[in-house]
Wavefront OBJ file of the C-alpha trace (Angstrom):
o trace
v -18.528 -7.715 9.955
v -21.665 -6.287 9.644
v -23.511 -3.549 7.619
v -21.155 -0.257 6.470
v -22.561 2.767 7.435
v -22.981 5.524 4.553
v -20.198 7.772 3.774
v -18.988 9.900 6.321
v -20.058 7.925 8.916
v -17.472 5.589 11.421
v -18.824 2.654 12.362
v -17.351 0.569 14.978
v -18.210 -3.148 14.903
v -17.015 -6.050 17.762
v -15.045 -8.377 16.015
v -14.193 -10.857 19.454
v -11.459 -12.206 20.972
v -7.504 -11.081 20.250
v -5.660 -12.983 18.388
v -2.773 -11.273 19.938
v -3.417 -11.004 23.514
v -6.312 -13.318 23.899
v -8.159 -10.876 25.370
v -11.892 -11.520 25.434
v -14.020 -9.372 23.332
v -11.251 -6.497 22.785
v -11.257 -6.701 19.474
v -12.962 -3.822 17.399
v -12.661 -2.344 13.744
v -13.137 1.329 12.781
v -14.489 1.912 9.401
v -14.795 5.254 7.377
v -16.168 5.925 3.827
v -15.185 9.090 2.452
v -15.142 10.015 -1.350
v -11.309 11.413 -2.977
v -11.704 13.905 -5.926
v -11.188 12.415 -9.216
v -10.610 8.910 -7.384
v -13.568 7.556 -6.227
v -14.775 5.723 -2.709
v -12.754 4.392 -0.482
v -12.969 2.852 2.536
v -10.103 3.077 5.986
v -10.474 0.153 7.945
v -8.992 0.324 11.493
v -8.499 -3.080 13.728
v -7.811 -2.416 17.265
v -7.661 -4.383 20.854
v -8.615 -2.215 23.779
v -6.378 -4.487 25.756
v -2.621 -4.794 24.167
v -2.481 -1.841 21.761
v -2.390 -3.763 18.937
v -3.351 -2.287 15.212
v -3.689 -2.543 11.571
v -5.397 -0.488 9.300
v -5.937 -0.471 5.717
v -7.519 1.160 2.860
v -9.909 -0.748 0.032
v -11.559 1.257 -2.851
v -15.160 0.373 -3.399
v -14.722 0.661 -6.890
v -12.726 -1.776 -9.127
v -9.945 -0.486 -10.156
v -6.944 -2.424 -12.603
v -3.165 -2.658 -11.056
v -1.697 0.396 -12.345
v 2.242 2.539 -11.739
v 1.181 5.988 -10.743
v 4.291 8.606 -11.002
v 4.524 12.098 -10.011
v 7.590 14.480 -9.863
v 7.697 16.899 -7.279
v 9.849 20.118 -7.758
v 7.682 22.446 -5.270
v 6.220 23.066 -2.172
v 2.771 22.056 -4.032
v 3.774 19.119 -4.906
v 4.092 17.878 -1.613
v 0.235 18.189 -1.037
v -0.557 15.217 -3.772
v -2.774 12.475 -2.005
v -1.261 8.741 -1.538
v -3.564 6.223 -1.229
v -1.510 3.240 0.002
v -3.236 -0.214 0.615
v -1.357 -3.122 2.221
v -0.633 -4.535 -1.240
v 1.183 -1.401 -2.152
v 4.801 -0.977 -3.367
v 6.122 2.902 -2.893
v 9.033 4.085 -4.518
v 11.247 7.451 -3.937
v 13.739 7.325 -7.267
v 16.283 9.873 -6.156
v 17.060 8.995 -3.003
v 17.054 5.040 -3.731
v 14.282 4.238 -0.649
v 11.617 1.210 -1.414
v 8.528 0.782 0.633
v 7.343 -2.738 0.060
v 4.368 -4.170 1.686
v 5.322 -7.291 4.027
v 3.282 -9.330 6.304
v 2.415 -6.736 8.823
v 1.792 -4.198 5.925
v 0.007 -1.493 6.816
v -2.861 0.689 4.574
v -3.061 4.760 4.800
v -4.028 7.627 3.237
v -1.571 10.285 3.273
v 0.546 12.961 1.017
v 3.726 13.465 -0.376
v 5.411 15.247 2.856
v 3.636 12.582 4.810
v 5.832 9.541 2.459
v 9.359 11.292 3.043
v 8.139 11.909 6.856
v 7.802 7.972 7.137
v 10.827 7.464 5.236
v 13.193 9.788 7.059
v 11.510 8.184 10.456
v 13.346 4.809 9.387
v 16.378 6.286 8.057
v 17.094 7.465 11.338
v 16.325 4.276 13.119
v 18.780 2.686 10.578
v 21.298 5.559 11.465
v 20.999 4.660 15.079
v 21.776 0.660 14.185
v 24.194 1.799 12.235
v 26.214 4.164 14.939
v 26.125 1.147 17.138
v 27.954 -1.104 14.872
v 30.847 1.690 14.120
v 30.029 2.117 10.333
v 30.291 5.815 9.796
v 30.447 5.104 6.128
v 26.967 3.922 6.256
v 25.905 6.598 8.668
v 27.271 9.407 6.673
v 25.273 8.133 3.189
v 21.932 7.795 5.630
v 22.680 11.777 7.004
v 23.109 12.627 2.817
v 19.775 11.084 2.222
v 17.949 12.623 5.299
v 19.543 15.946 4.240
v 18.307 15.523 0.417
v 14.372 14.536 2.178
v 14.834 18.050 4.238
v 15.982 19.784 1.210
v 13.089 17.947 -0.187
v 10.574 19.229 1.402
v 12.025 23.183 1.412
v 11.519 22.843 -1.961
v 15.204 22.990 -2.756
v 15.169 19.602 -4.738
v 13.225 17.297 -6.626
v 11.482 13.858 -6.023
v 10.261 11.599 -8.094
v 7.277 9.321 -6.027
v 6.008 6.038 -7.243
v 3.491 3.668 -6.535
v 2.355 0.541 -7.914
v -0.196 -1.809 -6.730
v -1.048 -5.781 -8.416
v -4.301 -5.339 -6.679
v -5.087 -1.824 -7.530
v -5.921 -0.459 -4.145
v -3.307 2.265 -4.584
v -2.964 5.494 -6.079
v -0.978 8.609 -6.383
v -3.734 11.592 -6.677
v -2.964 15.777 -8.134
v -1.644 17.587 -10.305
v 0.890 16.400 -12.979
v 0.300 12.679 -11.583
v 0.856 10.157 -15.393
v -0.527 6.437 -14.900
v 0.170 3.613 -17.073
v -1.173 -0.159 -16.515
v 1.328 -3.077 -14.934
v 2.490 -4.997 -16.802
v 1.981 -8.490 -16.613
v 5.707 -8.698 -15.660
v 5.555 -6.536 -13.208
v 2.587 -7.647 -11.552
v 4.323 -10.921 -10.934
v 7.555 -8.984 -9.365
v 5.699 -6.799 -7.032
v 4.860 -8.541 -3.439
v 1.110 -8.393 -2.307
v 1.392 -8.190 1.099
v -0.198 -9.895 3.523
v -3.241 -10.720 0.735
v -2.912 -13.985 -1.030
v -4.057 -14.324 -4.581
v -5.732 -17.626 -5.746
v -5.217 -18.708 -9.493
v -7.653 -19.672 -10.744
v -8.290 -23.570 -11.047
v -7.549 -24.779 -14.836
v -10.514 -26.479 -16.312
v -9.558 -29.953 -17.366
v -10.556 -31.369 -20.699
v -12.432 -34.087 -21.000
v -11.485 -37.885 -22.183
v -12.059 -38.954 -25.470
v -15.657 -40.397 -25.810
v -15.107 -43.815 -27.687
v -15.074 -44.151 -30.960
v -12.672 -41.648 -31.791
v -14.643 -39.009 -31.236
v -13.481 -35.801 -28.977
v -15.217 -33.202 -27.013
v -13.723 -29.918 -27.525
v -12.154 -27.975 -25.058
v -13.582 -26.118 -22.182
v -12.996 -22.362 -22.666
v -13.451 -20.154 -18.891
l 1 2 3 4 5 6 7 8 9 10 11 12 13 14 15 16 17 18 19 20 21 22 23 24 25 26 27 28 29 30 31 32 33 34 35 36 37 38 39 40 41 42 43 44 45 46 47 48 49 50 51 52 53 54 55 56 57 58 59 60 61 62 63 64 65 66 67 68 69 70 71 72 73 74 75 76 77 78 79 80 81 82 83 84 85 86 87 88 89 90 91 92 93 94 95 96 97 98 99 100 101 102 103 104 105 106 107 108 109 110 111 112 113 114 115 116 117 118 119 120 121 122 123 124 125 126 127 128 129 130 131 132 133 134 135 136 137 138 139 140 141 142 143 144 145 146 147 148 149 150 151 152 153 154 155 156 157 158 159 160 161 162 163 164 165 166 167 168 169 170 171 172 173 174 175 176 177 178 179 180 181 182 183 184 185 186 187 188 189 190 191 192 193 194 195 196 197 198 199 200 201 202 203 204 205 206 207 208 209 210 211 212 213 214 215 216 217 218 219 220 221 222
């Protein structure tokens, strides 16, 4: 995809044809470097065609990082400012209000805040509310106005929020004040979905066949 530009920088680079559309040469990617306070480098990665619309972004850190849970409670108006770095592999989670962001094929990568998280989740509460309306549940509609009404009150800094995110890949990250970290564990790395990325297992070395005589090699150790 060519060389990265230095941070700061956008560099747009012709990836071909559309996998989408077909369209001939109207595919392009955007990509911008930018350094995050006590994070590190990352990198926003934009595909677009010029013909059908079509997008994905995502965001990769340019330094490795483990899978970790990052937590944060929000009780103020501050809180709302605390950065979200959200790759494709990312799994967000909003305690009090029961909503789960899991990455799925189509994931998509951002960097956002707090208020930006409960924007995106109130967005699809209200497209639920609207299936919801059509099908004459008004049980279900009334718990989805209760939750919309907690994100509002949420963001007035009348309630609280507890924000999680965990990543197997580590490409995510909650960053700000009164934000605790702990590692995955190896439990919950398995449980968590990774998106459209595919992880590879490593191939197990296989040990080798008695040598005659009696006499064996000893294992292989990676």
């Amino acid at each position: 995809m060519g060389k990265v530009k230095g941070d700061g920088e956008i560099q747009e680079v012709t990836l071909g044809d559309c996998p989408i559309c077909g369209g001939k040469g109207t595919l392009k990617a955007l990509q911008y470097i930018h350094e995050i306070p006590y994070f590190g480098r990352v990198m926003e990665s934009t595909i677009i065609c010029e013909k059908c619309g079509y997008r994905n972004a995502d965001v990769m850190i340019l330094e490795e990082r483990p899978p970790k849970l990052y937590t944060v409670r929000v009780e103020d108006g501050k809180g709302l400012f605390t950065r979200v770095i959200r790759s494709k592999s990312g799994t967000i989670e909003l305690d009090e209000i029961g909503v789960k962001i899991e990455p799925g094929p189509a994931a998509q990568g951002f960097v956002t805040n707090v208020e930006g998280i409960l924007d995106r989740a109130r967005e699809t509460l209200l497209v639920a509310r609207d299936f919801k309306r059509e099908e004459g549940d008004g049980e279900a509609v009334r718990k989805i106005d209760e939750l919309i009404s907690y994100i509002e009150d949420v963001k007035k800094g009348k309630k609280p929020i507890t924000v999680r995110i965990m990543d197997p890949l580590g490409n995510s990250a909650l960053i700000g004040e009164g934000v605790k970290n702990r590692l995955l564990s190896r439990e919950e790395i398995k449980s968590l979905s990774t998106g459209p990325y595919v992880v590879c297992e490593p191939e197990k070395k296989v040990q080798p066949p008695a040598e005659h005589g009696g006499k064996r090699s000893s294992a292989l150790r990676g």
